[in-house]
N, C-alpha and C positions, 0 to 999 in steps of 0.2 A: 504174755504175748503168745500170739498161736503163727507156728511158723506155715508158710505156705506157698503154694508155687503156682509160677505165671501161667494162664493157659488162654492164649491169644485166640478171640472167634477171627478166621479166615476170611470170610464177609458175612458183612450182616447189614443187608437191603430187606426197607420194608416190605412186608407181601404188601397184595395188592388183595384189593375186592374185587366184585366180579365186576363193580363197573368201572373198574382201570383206577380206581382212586387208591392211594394211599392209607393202607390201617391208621389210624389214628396215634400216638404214643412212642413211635419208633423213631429213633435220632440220627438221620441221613447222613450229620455232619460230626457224627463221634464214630470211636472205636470201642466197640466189647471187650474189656478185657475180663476174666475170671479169676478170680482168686480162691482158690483150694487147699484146702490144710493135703498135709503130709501125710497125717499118721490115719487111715481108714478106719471107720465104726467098729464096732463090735459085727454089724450085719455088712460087712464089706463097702461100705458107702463110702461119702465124703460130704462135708458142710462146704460150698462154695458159695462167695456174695462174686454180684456183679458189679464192676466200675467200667465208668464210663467216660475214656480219654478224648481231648481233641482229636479228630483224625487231622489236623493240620502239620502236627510232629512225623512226617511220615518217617521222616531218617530216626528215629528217635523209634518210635511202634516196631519197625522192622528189625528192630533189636531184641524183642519182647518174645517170650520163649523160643529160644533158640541159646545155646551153649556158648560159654564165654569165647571169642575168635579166638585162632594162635596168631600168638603173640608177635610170631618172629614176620607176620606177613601183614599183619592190622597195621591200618592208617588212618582211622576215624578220629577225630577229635576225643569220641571221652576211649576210647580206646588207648592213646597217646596217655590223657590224662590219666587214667590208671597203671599207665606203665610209669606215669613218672613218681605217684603217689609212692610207689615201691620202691624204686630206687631212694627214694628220699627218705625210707622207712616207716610210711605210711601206709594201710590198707585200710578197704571198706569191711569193714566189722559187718554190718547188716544195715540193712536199709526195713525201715518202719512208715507204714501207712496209718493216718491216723486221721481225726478229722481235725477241718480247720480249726473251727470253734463250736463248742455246745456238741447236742446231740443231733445228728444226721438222719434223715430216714433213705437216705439214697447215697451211693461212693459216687461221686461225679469229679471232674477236672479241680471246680470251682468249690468244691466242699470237704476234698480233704488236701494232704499236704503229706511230703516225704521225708524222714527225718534220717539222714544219710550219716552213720558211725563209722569217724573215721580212725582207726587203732593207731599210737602210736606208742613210743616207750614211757612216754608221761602218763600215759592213758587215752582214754578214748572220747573224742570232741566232736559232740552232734551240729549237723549242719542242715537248717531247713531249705530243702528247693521241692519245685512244682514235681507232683507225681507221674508225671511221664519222665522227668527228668532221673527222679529219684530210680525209678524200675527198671530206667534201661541202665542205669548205672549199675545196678544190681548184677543185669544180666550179664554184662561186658566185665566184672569185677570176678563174678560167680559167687556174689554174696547171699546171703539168707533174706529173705523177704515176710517181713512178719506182718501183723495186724491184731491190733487192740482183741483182747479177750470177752471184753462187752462189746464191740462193735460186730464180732464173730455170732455173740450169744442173740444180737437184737436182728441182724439181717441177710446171716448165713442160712442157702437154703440146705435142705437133706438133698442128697444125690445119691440113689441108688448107681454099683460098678462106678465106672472109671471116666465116663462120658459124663463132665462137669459140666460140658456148653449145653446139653440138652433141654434144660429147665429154662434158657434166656434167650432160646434162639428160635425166629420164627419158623413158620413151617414151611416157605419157601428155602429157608436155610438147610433144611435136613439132610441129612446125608443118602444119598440114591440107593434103591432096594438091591441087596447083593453085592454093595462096595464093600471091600473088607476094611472091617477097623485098626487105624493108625490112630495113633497120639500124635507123632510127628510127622508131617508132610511137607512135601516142597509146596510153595506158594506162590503163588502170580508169576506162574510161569509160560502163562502165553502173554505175559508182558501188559495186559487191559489195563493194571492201577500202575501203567509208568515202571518205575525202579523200587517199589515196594518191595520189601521185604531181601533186597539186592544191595548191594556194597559194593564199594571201588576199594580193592586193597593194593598195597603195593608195596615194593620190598623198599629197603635203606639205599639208598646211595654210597658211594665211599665219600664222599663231603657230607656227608649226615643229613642228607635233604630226604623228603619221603621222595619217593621216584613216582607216586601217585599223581604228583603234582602235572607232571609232563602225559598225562593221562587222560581224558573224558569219556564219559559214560550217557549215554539218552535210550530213549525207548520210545518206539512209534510203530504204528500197524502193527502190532503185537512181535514186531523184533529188538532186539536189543543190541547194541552197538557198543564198541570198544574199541577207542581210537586214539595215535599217539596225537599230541597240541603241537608239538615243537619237533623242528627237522630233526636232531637227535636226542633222543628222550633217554634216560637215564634208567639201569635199571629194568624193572620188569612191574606189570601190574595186571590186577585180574579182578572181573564183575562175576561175582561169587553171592553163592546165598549157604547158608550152614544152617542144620537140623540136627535134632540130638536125634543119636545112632541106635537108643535104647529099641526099637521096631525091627531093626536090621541084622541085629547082632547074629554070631555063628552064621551066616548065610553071604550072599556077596550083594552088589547091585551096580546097578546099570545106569548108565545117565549117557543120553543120545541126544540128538537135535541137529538140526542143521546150519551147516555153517555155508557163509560167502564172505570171499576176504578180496581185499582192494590193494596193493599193492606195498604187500609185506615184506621186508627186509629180513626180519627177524625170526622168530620162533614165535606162535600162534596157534592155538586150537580149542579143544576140549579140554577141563581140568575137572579132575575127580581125587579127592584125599580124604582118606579115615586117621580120624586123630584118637589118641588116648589121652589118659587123665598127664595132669601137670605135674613136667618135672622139675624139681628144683634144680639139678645138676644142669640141665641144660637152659633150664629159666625160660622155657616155654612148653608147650602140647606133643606129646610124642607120637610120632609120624608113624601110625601103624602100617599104611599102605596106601599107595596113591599111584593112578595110571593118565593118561595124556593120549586124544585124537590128534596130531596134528595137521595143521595145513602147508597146505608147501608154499614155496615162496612166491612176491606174485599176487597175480588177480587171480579167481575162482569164481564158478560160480555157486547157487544152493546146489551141496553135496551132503548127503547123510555122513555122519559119525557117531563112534558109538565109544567107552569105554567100558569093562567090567573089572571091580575092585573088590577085594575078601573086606568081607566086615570080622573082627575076628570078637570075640567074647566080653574083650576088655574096652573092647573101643566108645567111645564117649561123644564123636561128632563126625558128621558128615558134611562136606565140603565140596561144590559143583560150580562148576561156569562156565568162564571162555576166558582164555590167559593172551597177554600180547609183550613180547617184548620186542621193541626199536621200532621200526618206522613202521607206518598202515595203516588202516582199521580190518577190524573181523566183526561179524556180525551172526546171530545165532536167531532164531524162530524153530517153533515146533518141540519147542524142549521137554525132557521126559526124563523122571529119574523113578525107575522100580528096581523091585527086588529080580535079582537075575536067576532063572530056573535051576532048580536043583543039578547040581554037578558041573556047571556052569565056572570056567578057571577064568583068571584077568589075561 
């Protein structure tokens, strides 16, 4: 088995001809994903195949490269469920792409399948589910993600550096002359595919209910909304997106956008946190550094905010949104998160 890592295309819209029409071949209603061995060629390369997921899993996609959440703030369903695998003494061992049946000449939704290993002290008991299922559990687990040694050999391409989306992606897709190169970026951040690649998390209650629950989250005109359901909402919650920190590291960065809040009780603003790798002693992500725009209480209207946070060496994820706790909603548009100018303090 050839281990490998997720590397999710951003969009991927067919070009067009000159006469408005559609290239022929390109699949409006899936998702690119890329699959890239770990270990680089001998000439610095990588073998990458493409698979090609329902884009209808969107809660499901927006998991896919990006760093497993902390723990102590996830509310997602398999997020839950992987907390509870562990208490129960259960983990996801690795998660295997493989095909459904026979030989493949393409990774599609319909043509391979996930075979998700789950550890326990008896050993370890493979479970087949659908591969969007299988990968975001990966991601959310921070398991290893493999794929068949012959399915690598028949339809992995060569990739010259580190830029594995370039071989599958149209030329409408390209990345603009002079944009400096990331691995990881923030996404749909002027909100156009909805809550793509965005999460509603929320802390524990003291009755052990998620406090997410008392929570809603939508997206229209390219703003994004976070509002309590219930006159007293429990708790705290926040529409967050997280990116692994590898781009950022030893430098700080910056996440700004505009906020307007409607009639808040509570605490509300900008939320920014750098996490590091997992601790067992505390049995979740260790909080390297995190800063907070807040809004005051009350109506407002669109008002710029900004946060600046150290990225420090060790640090492993990046974590951005708008936080609400007790009564309101807050709303954000214009959102931005770079790297912050050299010498630049939080």
């Amino acid at each position: 088995m050839t281990t490998v890592r997720i590397v999710p295309a951003r969009h991927v819209r067919p070009p067009r001809a000159p006469d408005g029409s559609e290239v022929p071949g390109w699949r409006p209603h899936q998702r690119l994903i890329v699959l890239a061995d770990t270990v680089p060629t001998k000439d610095g390369g990588h073998r990458a195949v493409p698979l090609w997921l329902t884009a209808g899993h969107k809660g499901l996609l927006g998991r896919l490269g990006r760093p497993a959440a902390d723990a102590e703030v996830a509310s997602g369903l398999l997020e839950t469920a992987v907390r509870l695998l562990r208490t129960a003494g259960t983990a996801v061992s690795a998660v295997d792409i493989e095909p459904a049946s026979g030989d493949v000449c393409e990774l599609r939704s319909d043509t391979v399948m996930a075979r998700v290993g789950l550890a326990t002290a008896a050993g370890t008991r493979p479970v087949t589910v659908g591969a969007e299922y299988g990968l975001a559990l990966a991601a959310v687990a921070g398991a290893p993600v493999r794929v068949a040694d012959e399915v690598m050999d028949r339809l992995a391409v060569p990739v010259e550096g580190e830029d594995v989306l370039a071989p599958f992606l149209p030329p409408a897709a390209a990345r603009p002359p002079g944009r400096p190169t990331r691995r990881f970026e923030p996404r749909n951040m002027a909100f156009t595919d909805g809550l793509d690649y965005w999460e509603l998390a929320g802390s524990i209650s003291d009755d052990g209910r998620p406090a997410g629950q008392d929570y809603s989250c939508t997206a229209a005109d390219q703003t994004a909304v976070l509002a309590a359901t219930v006159r007293e909402p429990a708790g705290a919650a926040a529409l967050v997106q997280a990116i692994a920190a590898e781009d950022y590291r030893s430098a700080a960065v910056t996440f700004r956008g505009q906020l307007r809040a409607a009639g808040l009780a509570g605490q509300a603003g900008l939320h920014l946190a750098v996490t590091g790798p997992w601790s067992e002693s505390m049995a979740a992500r260790s909080l390297l550094g995190h800063g907070s725009s807040p809004a005051g209480p009350g109506s407002s209207d669109w008002t710029w905010h900004e946060v600046t946070v150290p990225v420090p060496a060790e640090a492993t994820a990046i974590r951005f949104g708008i936080s609400l706790a007790g009564r309101g909603r807050i709303e954000l548009r214009n959102a931005e998160l770079t790297p912050a100018p050299p010498g630049t303090r939080k």
